[in-house]
DRENTORKOL-3810 file (N, C-alpha, C; in nm, 4 decimals):
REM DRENTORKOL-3810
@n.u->14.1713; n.v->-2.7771; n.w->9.5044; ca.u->14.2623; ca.v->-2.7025; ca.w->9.4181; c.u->14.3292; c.v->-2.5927; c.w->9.5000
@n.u->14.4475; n.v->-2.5910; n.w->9.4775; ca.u->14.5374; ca.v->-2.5061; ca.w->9.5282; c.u->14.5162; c.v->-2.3323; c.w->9.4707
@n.u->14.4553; n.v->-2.2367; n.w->9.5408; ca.u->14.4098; ca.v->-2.1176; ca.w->9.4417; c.u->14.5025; c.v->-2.0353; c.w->9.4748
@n.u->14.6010; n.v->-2.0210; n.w->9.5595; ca.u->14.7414; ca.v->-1.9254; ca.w->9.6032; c.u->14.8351; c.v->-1.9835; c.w->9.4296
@n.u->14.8332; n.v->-2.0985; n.w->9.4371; ca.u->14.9432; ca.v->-2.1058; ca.w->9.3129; c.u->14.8476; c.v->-2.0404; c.w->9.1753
@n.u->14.7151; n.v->-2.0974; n.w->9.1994; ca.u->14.6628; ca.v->-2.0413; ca.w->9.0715; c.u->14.7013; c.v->-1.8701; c.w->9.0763
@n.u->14.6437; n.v->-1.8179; n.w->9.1255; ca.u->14.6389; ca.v->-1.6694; ca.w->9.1602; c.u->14.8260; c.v->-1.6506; c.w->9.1225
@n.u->14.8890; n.v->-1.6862; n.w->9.2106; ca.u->15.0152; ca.v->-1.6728; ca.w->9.1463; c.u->15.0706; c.v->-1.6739; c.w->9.0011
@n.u->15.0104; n.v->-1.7593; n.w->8.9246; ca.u->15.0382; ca.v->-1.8522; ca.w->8.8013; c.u->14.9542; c.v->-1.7461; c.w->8.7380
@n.u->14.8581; n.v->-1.6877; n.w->8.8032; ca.u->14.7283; ca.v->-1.5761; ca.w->8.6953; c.u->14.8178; c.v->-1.4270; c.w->8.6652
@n.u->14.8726; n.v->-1.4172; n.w->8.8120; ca.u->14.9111; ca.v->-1.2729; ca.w->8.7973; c.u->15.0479; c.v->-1.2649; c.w->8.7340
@n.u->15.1601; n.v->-1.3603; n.w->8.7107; ca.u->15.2906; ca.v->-1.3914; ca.w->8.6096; c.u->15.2231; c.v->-1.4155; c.w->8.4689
@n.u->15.1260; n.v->-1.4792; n.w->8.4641; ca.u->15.0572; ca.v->-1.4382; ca.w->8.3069; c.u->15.0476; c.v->-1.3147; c.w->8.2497
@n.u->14.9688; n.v->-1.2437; n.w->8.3525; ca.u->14.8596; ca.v->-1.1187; ca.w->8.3145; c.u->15.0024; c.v->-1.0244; c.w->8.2775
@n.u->15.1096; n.v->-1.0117; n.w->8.4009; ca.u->15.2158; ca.v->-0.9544; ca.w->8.3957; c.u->15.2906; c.v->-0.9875; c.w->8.2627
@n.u->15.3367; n.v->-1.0988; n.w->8.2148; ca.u->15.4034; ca.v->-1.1263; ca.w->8.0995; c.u->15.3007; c.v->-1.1100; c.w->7.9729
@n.u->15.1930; n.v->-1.0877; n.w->8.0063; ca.u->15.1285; ca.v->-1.0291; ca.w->7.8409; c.u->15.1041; c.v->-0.9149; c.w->7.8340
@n.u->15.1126; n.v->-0.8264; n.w->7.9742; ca.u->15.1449; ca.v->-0.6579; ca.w->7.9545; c.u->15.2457; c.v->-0.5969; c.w->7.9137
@n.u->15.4075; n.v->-0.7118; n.w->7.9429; ca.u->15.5240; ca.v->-0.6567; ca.w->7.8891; c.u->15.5296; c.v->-0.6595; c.w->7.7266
@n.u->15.4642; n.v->-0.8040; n.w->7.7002; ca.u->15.4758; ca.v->-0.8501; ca.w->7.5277; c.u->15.4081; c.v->-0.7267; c.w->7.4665
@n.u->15.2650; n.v->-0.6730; n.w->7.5258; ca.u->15.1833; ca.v->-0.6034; ca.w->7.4606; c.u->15.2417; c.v->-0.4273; c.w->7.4305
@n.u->15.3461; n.v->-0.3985; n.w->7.5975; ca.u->15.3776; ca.v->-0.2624; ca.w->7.5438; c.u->15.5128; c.v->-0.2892; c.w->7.4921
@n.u->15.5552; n.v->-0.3723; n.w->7.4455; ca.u->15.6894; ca.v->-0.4066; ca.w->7.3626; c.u->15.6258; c.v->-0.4252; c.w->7.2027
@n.u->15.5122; n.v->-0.4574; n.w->7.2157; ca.u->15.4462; ca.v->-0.4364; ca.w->7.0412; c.u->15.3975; c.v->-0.3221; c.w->7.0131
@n.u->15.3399; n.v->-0.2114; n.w->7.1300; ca.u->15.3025; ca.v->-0.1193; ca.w->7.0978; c.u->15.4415; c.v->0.0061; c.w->7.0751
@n.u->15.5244; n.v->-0.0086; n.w->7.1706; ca.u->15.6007; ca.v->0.1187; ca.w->7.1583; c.u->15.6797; c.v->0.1056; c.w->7.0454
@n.u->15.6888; n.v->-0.0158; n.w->6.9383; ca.u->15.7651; ca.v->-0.0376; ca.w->6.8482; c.u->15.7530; c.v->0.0610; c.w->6.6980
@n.u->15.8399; n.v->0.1208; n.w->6.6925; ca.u->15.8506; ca.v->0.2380; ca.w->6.5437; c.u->15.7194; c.v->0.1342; c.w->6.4550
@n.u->15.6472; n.v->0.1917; n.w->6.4004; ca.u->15.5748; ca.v->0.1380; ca.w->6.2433; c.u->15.5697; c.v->0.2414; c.w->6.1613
@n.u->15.5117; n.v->0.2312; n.w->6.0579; ca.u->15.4939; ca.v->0.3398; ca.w->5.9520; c.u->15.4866; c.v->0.4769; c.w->5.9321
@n.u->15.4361; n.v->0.5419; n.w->5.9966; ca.u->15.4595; ca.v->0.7107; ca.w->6.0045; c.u->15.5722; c.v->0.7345; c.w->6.1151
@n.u->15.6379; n.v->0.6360; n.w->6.1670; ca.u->15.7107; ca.v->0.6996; ca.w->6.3041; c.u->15.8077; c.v->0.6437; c.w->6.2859
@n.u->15.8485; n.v->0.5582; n.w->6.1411; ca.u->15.9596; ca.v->0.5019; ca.w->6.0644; c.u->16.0192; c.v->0.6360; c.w->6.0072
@n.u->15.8725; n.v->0.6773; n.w->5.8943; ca.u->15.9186; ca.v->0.7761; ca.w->5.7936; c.u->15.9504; c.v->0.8753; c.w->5.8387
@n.u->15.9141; n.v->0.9517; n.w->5.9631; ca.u->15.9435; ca.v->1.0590; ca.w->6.0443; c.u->16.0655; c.v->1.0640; c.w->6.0638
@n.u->16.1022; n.v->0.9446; n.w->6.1314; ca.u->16.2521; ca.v->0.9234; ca.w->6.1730; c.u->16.3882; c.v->0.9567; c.w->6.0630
@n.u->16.3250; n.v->0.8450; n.w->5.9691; ca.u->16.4245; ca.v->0.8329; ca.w->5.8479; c.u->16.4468; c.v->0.9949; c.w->5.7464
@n.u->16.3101; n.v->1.0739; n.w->5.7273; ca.u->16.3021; ca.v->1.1957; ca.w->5.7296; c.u->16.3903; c.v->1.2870; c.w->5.8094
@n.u->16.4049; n.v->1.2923; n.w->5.9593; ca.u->16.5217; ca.v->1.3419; ca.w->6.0444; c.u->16.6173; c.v->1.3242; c.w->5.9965
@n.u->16.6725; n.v->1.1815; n.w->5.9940; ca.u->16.8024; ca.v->1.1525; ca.w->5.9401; c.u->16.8755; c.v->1.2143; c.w->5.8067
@n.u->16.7570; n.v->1.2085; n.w->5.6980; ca.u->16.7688; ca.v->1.3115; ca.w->5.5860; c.u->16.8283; c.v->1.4583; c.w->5.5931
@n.u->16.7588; n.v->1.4952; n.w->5.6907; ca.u->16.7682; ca.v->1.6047; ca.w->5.7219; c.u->16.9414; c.v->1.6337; c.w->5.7506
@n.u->16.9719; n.v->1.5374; n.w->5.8353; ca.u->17.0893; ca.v->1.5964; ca.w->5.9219; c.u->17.1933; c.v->1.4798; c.w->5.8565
@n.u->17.1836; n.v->1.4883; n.w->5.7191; ca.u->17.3184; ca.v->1.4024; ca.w->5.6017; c.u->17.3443; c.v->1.5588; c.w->5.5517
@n.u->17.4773; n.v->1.5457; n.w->5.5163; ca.u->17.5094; ca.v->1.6273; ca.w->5.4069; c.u->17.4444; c.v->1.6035; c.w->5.2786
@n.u->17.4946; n.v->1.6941; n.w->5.2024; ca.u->17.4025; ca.v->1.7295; ca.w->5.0644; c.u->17.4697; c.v->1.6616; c.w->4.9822
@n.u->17.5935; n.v->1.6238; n.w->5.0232; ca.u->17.6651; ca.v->1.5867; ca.w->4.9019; c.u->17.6952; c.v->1.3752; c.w->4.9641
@n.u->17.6023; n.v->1.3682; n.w->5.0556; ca.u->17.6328; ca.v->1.2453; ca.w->5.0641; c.u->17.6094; c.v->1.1248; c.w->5.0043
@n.u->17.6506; n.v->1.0035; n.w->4.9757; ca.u->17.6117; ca.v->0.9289; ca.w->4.8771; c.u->17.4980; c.v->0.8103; c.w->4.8820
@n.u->17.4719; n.v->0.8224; n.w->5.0506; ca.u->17.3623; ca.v->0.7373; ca.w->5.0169; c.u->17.2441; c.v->0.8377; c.w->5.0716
@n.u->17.2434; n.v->0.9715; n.w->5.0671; ca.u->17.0925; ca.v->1.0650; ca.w->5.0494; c.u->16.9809; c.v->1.0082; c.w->4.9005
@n.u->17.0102; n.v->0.9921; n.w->4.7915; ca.u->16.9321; ca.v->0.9656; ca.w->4.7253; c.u->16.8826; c.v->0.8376; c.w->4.7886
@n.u->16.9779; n.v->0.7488; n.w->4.7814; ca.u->16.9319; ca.v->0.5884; ca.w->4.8377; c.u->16.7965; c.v->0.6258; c.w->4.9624
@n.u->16.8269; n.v->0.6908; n.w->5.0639; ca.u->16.7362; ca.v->0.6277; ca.w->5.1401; c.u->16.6011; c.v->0.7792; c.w->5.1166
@n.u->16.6303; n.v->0.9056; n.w->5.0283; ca.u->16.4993; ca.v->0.9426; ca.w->4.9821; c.u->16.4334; c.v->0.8576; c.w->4.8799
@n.u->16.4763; n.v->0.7364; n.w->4.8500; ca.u->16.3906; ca.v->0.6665; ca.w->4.7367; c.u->16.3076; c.v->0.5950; c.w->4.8322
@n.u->16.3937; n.v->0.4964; n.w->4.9834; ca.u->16.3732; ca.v->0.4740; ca.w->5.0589; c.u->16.2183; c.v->0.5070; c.w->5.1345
@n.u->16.2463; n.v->0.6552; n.w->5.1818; ca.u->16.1247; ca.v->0.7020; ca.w->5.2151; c.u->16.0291; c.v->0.7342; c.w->5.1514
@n.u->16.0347; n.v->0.7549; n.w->5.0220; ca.u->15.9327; ca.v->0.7720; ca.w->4.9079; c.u->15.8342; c.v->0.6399; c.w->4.9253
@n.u->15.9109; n.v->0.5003; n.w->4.9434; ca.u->15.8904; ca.v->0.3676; ca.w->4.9362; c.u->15.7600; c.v->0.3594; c.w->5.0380
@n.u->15.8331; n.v->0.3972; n.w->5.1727; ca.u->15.7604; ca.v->0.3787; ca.w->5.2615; c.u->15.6475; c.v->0.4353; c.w->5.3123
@n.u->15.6464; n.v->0.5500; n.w->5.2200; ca.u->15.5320; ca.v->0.6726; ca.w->5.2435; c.u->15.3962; c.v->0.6073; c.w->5.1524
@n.u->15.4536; n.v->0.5791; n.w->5.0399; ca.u->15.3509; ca.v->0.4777; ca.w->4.9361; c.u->15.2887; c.v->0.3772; c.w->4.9920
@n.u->15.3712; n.v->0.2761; n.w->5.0889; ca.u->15.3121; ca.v->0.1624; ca.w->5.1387; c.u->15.2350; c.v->0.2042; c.w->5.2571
@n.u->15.2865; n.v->0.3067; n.w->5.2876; ca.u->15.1664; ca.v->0.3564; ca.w->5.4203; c.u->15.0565; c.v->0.4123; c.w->5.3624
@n.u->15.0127; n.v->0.4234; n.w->5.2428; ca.u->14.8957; ca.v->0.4988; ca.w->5.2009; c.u->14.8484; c.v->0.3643; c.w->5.0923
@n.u->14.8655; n.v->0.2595; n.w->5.0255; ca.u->14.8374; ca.v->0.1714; ca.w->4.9976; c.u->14.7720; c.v->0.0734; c.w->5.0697
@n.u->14.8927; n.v->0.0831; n.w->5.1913; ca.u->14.8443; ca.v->-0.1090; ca.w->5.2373; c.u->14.7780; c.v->-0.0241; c.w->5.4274
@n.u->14.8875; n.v->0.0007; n.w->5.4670; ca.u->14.9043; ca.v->0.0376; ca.w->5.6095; c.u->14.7557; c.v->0.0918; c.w->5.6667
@n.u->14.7116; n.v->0.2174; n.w->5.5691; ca.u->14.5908; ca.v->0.2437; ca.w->5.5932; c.u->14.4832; c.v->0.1871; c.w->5.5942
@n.u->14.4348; n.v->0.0897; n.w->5.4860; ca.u->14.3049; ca.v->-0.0506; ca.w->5.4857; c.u->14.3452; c.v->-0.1528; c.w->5.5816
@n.u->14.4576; n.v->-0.1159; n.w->5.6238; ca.u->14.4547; ca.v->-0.2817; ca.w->5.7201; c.u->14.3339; c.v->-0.2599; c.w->5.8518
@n.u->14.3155; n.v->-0.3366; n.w->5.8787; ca.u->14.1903; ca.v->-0.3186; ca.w->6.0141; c.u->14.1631; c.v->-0.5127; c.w->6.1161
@n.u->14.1519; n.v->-0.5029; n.w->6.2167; ca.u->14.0807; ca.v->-0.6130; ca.w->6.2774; c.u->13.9580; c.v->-0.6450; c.w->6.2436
@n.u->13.9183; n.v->-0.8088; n.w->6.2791; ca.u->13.8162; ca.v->-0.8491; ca.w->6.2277; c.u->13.7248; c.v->-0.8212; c.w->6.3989
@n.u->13.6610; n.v->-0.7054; n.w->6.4149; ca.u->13.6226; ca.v->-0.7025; ca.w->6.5624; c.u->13.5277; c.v->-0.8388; c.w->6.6180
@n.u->13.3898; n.v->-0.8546; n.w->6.4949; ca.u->13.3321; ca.v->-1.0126; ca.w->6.5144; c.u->13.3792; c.v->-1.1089; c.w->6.5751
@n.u->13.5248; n.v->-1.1422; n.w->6.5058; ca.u->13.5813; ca.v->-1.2445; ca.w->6.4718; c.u->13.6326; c.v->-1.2760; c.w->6.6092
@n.u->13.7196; n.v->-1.1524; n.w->6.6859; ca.u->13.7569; ca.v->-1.1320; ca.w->6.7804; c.u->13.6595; c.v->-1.2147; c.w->6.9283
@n.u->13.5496; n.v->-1.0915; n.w->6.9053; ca.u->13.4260; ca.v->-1.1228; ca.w->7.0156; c.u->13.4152; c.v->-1.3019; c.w->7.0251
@n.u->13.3929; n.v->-1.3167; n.w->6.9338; ca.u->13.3461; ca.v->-1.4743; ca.w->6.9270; c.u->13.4706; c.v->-1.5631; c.w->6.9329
@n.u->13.5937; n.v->-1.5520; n.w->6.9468; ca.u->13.6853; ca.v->-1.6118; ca.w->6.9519; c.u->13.7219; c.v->-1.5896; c.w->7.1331
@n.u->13.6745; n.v->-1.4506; n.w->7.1596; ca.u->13.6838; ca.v->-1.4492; ca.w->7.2928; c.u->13.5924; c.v->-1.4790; c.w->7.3961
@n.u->13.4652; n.v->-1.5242; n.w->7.3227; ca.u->13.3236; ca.v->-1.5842; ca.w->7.4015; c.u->13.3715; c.v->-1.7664; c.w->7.3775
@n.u->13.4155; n.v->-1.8120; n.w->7.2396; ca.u->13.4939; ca.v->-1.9414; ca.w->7.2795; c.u->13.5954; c.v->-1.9793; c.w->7.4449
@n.u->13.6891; n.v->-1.8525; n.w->7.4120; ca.u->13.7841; ca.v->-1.8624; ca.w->7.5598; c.u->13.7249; c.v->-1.9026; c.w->7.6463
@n.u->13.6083; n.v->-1.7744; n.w->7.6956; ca.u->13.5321; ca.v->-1.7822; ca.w->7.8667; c.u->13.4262; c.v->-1.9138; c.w->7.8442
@n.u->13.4136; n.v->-1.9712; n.w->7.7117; ca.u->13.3239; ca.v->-2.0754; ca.w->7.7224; c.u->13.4586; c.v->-2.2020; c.w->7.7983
@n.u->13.5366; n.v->-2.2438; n.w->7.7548; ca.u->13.6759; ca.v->-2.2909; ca.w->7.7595; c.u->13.7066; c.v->-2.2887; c.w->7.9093
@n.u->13.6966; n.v->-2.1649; n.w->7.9425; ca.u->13.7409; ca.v->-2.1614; ca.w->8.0907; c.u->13.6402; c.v->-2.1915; c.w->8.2048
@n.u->13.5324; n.v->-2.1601; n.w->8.1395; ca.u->13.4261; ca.v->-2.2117; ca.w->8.2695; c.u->13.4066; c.v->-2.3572; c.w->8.2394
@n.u->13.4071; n.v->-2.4443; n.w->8.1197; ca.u->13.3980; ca.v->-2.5703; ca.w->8.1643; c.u->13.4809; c.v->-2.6176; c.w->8.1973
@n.u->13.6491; n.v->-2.5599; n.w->8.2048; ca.u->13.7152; ca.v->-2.6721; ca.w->8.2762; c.u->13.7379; c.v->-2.6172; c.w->8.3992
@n.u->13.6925; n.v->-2.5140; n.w->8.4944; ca.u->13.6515; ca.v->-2.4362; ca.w->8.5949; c.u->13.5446; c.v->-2.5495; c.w->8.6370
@n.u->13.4219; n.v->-2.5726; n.w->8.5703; ca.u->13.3223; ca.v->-2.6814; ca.w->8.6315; c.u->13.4124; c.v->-2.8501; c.w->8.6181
@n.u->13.4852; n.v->-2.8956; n.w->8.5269; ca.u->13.5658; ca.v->-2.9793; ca.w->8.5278; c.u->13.6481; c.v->-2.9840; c.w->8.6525
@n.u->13.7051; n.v->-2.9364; n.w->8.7109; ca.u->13.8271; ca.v->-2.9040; ca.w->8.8292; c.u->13.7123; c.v->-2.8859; c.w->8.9264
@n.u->13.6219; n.v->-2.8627; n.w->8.9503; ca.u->13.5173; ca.v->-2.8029; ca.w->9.0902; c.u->13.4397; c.v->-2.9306; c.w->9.0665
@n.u->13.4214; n.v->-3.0196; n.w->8.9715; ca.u->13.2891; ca.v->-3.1039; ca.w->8.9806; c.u->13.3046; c.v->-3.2548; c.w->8.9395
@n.u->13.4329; n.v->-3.2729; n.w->8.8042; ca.u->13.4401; ca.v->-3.3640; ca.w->8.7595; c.u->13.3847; c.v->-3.3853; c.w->8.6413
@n.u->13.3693; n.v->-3.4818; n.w->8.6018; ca.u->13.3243; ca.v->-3.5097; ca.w->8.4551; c.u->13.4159; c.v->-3.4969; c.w->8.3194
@n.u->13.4831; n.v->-3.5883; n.w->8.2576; ca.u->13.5610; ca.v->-3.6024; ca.w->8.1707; c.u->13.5105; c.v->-3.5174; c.w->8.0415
@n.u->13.4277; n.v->-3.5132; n.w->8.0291; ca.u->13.3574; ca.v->-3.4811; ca.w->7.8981; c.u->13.3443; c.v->-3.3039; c.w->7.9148
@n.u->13.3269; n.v->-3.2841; n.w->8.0141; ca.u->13.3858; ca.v->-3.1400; ca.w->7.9991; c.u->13.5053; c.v->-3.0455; c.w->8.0180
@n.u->13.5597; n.v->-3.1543; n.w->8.0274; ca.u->13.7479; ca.v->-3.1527; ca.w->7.9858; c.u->13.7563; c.v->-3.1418; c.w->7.8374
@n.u->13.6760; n.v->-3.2094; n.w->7.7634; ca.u->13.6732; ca.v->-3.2393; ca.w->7.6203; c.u->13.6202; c.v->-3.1175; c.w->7.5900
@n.u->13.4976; n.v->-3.0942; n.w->7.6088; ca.u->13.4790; ca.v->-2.9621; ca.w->7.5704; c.u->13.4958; c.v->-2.8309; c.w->7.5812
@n.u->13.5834; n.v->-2.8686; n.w->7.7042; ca.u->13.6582; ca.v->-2.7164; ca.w->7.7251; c.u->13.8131; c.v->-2.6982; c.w->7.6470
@n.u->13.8778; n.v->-2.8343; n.w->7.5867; ca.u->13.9955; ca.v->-2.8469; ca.w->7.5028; c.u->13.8825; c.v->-2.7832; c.w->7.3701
@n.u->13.8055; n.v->-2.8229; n.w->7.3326; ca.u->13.7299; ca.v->-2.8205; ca.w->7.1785; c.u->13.7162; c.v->-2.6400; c.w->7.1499
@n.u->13.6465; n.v->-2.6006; n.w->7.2401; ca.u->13.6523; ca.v->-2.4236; ca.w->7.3025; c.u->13.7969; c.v->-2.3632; c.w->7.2666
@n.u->13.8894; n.v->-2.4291; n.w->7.3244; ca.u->14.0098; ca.v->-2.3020; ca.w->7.3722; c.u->14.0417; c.v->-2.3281; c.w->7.2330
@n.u->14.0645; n.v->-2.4633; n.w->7.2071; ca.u->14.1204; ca.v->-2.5007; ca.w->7.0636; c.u->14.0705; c.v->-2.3851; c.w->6.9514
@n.u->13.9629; n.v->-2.3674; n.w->6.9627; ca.u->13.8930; ca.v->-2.2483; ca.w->6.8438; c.u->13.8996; c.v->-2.1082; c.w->6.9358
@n.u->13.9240; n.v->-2.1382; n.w->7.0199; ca.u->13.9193; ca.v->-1.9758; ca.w->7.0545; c.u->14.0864; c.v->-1.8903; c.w->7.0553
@n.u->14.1378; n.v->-1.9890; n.w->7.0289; ca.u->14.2884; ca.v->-1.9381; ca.w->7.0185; c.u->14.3087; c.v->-1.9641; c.w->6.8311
@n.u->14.2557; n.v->-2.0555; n.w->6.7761; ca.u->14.2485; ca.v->-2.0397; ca.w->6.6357; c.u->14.1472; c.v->-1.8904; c.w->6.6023
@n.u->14.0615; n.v->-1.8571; n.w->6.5911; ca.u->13.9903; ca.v->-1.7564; ca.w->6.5828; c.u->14.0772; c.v->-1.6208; c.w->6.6101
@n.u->14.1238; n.v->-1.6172; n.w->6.7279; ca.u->14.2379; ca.v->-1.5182; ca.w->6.7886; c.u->14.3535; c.v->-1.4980; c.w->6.6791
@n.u->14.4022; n.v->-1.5840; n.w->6.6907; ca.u->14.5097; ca.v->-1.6191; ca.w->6.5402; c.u->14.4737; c.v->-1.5563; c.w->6.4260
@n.u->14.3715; n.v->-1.5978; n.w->6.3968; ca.u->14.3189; ca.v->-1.5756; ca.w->6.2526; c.u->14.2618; c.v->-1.3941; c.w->6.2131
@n.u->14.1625; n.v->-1.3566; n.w->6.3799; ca.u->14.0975; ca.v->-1.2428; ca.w->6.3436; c.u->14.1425; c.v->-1.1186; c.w->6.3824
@n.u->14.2491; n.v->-1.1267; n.w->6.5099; ca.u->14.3398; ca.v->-1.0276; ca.w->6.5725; c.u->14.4009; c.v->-0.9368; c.w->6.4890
@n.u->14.5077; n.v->-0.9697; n.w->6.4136; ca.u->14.6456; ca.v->-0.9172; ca.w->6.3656; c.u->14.5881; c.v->-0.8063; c.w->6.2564
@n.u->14.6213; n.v->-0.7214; n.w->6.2034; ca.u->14.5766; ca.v->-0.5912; ca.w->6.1424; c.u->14.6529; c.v->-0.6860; c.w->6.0231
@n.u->14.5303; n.v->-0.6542; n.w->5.9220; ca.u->14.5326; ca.v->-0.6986; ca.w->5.7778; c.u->14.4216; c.v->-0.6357; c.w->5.6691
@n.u->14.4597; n.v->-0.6287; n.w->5.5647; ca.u->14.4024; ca.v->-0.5653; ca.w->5.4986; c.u->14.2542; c.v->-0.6582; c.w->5.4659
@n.u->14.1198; n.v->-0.6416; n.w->5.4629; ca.u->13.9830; ca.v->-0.6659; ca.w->5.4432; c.u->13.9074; c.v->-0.6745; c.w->5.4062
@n.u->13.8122; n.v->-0.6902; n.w->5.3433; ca.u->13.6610; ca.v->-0.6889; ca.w->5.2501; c.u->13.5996; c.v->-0.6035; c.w->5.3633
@n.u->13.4622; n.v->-0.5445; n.w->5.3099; ca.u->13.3246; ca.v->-0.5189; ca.w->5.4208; c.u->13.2992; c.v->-0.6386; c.w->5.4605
@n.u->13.3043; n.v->-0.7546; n.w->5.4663; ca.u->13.2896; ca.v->-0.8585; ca.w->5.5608; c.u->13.3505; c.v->-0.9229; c.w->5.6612
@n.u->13.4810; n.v->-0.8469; n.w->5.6651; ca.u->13.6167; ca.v->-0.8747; ca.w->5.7540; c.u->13.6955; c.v->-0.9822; c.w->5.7417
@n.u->13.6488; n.v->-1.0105; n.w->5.6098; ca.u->13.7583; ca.v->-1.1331; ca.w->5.6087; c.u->13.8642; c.v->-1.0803; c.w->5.5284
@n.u->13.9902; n.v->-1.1701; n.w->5.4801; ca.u->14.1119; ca.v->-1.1130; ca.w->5.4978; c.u->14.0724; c.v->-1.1153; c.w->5.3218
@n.u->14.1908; n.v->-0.9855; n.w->5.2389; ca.u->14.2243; ca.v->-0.9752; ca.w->5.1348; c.u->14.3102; c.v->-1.0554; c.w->5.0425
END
């Protein structure tokens, strides 16, 4: 196995899921919406016609941030074990590629297969039970 292309192919990954990740993080959400839209309030005239419109606006959004925004949470479990699937995933087709054996090709597809479903499912901030499953 060629490990210069792997290593290559590892570090254009690692790189393209640091850009995705601070392009999801620096993105306005809920208090740094209403803040904003609040500014803007600020600096309309008094007599303008869509000031009521978007203080109903922020009223809206202040509610849904204290309703929903706040209970949302990750399933951390769900996570762990979706990410102990992965490294299960990667070391057998790591021993697959170093050793051979078809069947742990199979079971390293069966692994990623649930460990990227699991990921899917337990990652994304959603609202919860005490058991972490979704509302």
């Amino acid at each position: 196995m060629d490990w210069k292309a792997f290593a290559t192919f590892a570090v254009g990954v690692i790189g393209l899921l640091g850009v995705l990740a601070q392009r999801s993080y620096n993105r306005a959400r809920g208090r740094d919406r209403a803040k904003a839209d609040l500014d803007l309030l600020a600096l309309l005239p008094e007599d303008s016609a869509v000031r009521a419109e978007l203080r109903d606006h922020i009223d809206e959004t202040i509610r849904h941030i204290i309703s929903v925004e706040d209970t949302e949470r990750r399933d951390p479990f769900g996570i762990t074990l979706a990410s102990a699937f992965l490294l299960v995933s990667a070391g057998l087709v790591y021993w697959f590629v170093e050793h051979g054996g078809w069947w742990l090709a199979v079971g390293g597809a069966f692994f990623f297969v649930f460990g990227l479903v699991g990921l899917a499912a337990d990652a994304p901030r959603r609202q919860r039970d005490a058991r972490g499953r979704r509302v």
